[in-house]
N, C-alpha and C positions, 0 to 999 in steps of 0.2 A: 573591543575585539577580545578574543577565549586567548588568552595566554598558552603559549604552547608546552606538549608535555612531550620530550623527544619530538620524533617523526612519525609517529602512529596515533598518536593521541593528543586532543587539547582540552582545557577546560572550559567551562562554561559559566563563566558567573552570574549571566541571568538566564529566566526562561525563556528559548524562544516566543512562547505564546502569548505572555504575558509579564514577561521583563521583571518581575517581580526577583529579587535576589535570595532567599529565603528557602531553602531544600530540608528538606527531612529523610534522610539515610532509610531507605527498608530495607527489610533482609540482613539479617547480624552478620553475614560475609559477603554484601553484594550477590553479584553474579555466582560467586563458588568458581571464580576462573581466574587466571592474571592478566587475562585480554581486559577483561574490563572490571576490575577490583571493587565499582560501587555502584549501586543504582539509588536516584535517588524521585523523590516526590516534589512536586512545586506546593507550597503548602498554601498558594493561593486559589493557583485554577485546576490541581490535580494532576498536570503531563506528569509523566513518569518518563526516568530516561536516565541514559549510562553516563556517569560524570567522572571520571573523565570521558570524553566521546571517539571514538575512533572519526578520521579526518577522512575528505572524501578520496585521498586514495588507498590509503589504510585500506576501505570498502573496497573499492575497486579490485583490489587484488583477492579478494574471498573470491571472485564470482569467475575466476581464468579457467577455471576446470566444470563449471556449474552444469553443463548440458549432464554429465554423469549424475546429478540429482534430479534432472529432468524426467518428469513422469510424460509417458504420449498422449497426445486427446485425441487422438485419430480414431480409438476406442471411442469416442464420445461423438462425433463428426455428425450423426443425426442429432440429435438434442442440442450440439452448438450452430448447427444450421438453422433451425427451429428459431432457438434464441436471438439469431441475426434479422430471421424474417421480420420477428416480434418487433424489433428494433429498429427496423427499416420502416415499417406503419407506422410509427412513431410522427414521422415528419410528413410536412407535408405534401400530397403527390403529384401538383402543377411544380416542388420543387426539385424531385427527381427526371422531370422531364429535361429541365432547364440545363442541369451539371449532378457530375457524379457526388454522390453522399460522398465526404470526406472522415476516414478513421482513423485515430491515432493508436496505438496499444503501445506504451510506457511500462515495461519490462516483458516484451516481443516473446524474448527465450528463443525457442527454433521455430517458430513460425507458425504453426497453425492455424491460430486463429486468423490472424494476416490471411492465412491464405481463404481459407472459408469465407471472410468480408471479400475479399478482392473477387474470388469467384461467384461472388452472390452480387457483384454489380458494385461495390466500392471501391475509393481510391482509398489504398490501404498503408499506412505508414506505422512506423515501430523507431522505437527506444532500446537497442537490448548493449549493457557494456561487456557481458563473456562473449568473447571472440570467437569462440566454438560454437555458440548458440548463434552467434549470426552469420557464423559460414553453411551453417544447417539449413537457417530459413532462408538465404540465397540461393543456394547450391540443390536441396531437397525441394523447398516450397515452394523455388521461383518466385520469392517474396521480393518486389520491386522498391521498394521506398524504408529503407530498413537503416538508420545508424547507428555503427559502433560504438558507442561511447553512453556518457549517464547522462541523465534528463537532465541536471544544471545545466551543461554543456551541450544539450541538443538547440538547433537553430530553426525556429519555424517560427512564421510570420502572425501578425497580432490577426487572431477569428480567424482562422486556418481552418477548424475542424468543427464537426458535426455532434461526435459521437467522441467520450475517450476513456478509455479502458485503463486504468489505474488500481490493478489488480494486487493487493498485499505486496505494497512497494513503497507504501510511504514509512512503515516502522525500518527501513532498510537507508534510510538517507540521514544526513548530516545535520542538514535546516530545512525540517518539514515546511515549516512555514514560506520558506524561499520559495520553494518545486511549485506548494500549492498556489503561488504568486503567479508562477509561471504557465500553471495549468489555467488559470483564470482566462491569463490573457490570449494564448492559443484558442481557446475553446471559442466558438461563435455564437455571439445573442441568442439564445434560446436555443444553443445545442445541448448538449446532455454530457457529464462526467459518470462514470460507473464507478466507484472507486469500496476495496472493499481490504479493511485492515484488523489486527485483532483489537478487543475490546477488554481494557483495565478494567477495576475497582469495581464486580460485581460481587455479590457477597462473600463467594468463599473467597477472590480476588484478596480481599480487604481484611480479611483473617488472617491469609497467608502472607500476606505484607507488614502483620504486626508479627506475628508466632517463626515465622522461616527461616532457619539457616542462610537460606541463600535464597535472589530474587529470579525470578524467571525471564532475564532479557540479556543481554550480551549475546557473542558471536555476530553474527548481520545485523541482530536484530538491535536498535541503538534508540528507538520510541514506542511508548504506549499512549494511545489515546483513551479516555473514556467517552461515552457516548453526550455526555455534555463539553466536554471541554473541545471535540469537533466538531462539534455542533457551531460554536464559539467560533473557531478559528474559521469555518469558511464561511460564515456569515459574514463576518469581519473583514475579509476579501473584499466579497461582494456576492455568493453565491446565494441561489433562494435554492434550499431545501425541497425536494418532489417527494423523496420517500426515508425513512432513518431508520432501521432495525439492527437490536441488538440481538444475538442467537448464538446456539450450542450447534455441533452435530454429533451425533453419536456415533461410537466406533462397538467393533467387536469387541465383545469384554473380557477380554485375553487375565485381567486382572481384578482385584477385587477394588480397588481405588474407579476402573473406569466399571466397572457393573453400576457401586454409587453414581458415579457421574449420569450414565444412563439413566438412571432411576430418576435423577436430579430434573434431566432433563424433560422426566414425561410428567413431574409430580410438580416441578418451579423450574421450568428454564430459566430465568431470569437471574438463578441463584448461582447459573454455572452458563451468563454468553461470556463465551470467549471471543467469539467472531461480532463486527458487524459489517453491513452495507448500506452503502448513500447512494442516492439518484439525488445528483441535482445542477442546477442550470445557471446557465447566467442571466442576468434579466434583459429585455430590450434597451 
């Protein structure tokens, strides 16, 4: 067990992913924060992650006010309708007959998307622990299957769900590996996880991990995956891989660091994913 450091923080002495003991400090001042003083590298399978780590109610309290960072997707409401259709073909149609598709979405927020599945013909369920985002999706969405609290602590029954939406939530937890345990067993034989997180150690990643003042993780954010080393971990579950991309998106080039980035992107994306996304299943 992580030895404790006060009540916000404890350490870690092996990797979760691979228990290996053995870290490599990046970044000559960590984070550049006093939230989280150090990030470090497993120097076996690559996780990267804040050591000391904030504890999961440490987290829990970042997220009491969170709807105020909440962007709306009510703007987006035809192309995530779309997206649900796509989603719903997916399975198969003697088994829509039979019971409703079942969806889970693991950091809810205010609801939206909840409600789009639920109005599109699914039983719609959510994860969200700011308390303001789920009196939103209750109260606005009319979101029926919504608990307060964080995905270690949610309770649902082994092959529950269909479909589960695991949207940039796994760098935000304690014991990735734990959640992923838990997503496994929720999830039903040959349903589908959506799960989409950023992505370490692509080139310029790997630069900036030796040259940086300071590392790019702390505040919520407590893990980095690279695209191998998740690969790893849910294999090692039990999950069979459907689809694995690693990618950039560009922004307005308000500066001259993101024009390069842009340029990065159209000339080697590769040299600048930040982002990736997994489709993948549980087997029979």
């Amino acid at each position: 067990m992580p030895s404790l450091v006060g009540s916000e923080m404890c350490i870690r002495d092996r990797c979760v992913l691979c228990s290996n003991n053995s870290f490599k400090i990046v970044g000559k001042y960590g984070t550049g924060t006093d939230a989280h003083p150090q990030v470090v590298k497993c120097t076996k399978c690559g996780l990267l992650f804040t050591n000391p780590i904030r504890t999961q109610d440490s987290l829990l309290k970042l997220y009491e006010n969170y709807d105020k960072e909440r962007k709306d997707l009510t703007s987006h409401e035809d192309k995530l309708k779309k997206s649900v259709k796509s989603i719903t073909s997916r399975f198969n149609p003697s088994k829509l007959s039979e019971n409703k598709l079942k969806f889970l979405c693991i950091g809810s927020y205010t609801g939206e998307l909840n409600k789009i599945f639920q109005d599109m013909g699914w039983d719609a369920y959510g994860i969200e622990p700011s308390e303001p985002c789920y009196k939103i999706s209750v109260q606005k969405y009319n979101c029926k299957n919504i608990q307060n609290t964080i995905v270690e602590e949610a309770d649902f029954e082994e092959n529950s769900f269909d479909y589960i939406e695991f949207w940039h939530v796994l760098e935000h937890v304690e014991n990735p590996i734990f959640v992923l345990k838990l997503i496994y067993k929720w999830l039903k034989p040959e349903g589908i996880l959506n799960l989409g997180t950023p992505h370490s150690n692509y080139l310029v990643d790997l630069i900036y991990q030796k040259y940086a003042m300071y590392y790019s993780l702390g505040g919520p954010h407590t893990f980095s995956f690279d695209k191998n080393n998740l690969k790893i971990a849910l294999e090692d579950i039990g999950f069979e891989i459907i689809e694995h991309v690693a990618y950039a998106k560009p922004k307005p080039a308000k500066t001259l660091k993101q024009r390069a980035k842009n340029l990065l992107i159209n000339v080697y994306p590769n040299s600048v994913a930040t982002l990736q996304r997994v489709q993948a299943t549980k087997p029979l």
